[in-house]
Every structure is written in structure tokens, then in C-alpha cells.
C-alpha positions in Angstrom: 153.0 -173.7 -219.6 155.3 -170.7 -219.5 157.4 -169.9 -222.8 160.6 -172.6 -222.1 159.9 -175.9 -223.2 159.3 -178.6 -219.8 159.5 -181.6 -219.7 155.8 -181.7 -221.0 156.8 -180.5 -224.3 159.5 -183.1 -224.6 157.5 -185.3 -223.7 155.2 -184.7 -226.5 157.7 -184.2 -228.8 159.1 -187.8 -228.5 156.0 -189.1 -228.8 155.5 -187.1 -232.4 159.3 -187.8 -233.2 159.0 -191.6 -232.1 155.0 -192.4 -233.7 155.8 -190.8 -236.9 153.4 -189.1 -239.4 151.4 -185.9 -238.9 149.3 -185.4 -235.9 146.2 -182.8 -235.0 145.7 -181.4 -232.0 142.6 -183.7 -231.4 144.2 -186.4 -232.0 146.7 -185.7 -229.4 144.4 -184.3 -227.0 142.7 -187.9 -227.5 145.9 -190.0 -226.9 146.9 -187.4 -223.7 143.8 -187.1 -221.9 143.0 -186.6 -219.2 146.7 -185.3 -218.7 146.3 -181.8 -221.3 143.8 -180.1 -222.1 143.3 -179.5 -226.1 144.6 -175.6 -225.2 147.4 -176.8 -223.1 148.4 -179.4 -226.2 148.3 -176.5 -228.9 150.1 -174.2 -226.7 152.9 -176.9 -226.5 152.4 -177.4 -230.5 153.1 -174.1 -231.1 156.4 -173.7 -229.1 157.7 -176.6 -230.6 156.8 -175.0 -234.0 158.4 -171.7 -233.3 161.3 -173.4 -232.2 161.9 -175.5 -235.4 161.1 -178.7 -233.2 157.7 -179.1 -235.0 156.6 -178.5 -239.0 153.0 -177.7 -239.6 151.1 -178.1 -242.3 147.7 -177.1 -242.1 146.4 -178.1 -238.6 148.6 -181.1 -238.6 152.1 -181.0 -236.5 155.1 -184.0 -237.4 158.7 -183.9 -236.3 160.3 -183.9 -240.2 163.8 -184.0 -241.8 163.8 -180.2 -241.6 163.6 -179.8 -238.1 165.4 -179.6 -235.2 166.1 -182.0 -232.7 165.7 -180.9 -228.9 168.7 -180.4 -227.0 170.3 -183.8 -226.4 168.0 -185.8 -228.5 168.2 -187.0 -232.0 165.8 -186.8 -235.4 165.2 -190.5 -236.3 166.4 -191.6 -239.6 165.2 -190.2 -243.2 163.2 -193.9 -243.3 161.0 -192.8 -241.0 157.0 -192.2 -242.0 157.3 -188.2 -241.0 158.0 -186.5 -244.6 158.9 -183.1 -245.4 156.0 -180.2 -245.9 156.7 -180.4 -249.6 156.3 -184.2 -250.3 152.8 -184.2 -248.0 151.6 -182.0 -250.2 152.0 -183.9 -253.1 
């Protein structure tokens, strides 16, 4: 994957941002096969997260409130089912 974020990882990314809610690794690796492997999917996971695309709570991933958007896309609206790290936890 390399350490810049492809068109791969914005791929995946939308589909987080646009789905909603918190997502595993599995369960991406489920919904992407046979196009990544789990490894490739975490890899991409954790870019994201270092680069404030992603939060992660435990072993679940969600584009939140608190994160940034990718370059020339948008966070959907605060009405959307992703919440922030504090209110999953609740």
C-alpha cells in the first residue's frame, strides 16, 4: 500500500463515511473480498487513523464528528449514525 493514501483508501473511507456506524476489520474484509486482504484492510485502517480520517475505538474504525475529511471531500452532517468516541462509549 505504501504510506500515501490511494485511491484504495478513499475508497474505503467513503464507504465508512457514507454507511455510517463503526466498522471491524472483518467486517470490511467481508464486504471487500476478494478485492483486500484483511492485512491490506487494516493497513488502510490505520493510515486513515493516523491521519485523523478514521476514530477507533477498540477494534472498530467510523468516520466521526471529530475527524477529518480527506482532501476535497466532506464529513456528512452531525445527523448521521457515526458518533463520537465518547458517546459510543456510553
Amino acid at each position: 500500500m505504501g504510506n500515501a493514501l490511494d485511491a484504495s483508501a478513499r475508497a474505503l473511507w467513503l464507504m465508512v463515511r457514507n454507511d455510517g456506524g463503526w466498522w471491524t476489520a472483518s467486517q470490511l474484509t467481508h464486504y471487500w473480498r476478494p478485492t483486500f486482504a484483511q492485512v491490506e484492510i487494516l493497513a488502510y485502517l490505520e493510515a486513515l487513523r493516523k491521519g485523523g480520517f478514521l476514530e477507533r475505538l477498540g477494534t472498530s474504525y467510523a468516520v466521526t464528528p471529530d475527524c477529518k475529511p480527506l482532501p476535497g471531500l466532506f464529513l456528512l452532517s452531525k445527523s448521521t449514525p457515526a458518533t463520537t468516541t465518547a458517546q459510543a462509549l456510553k
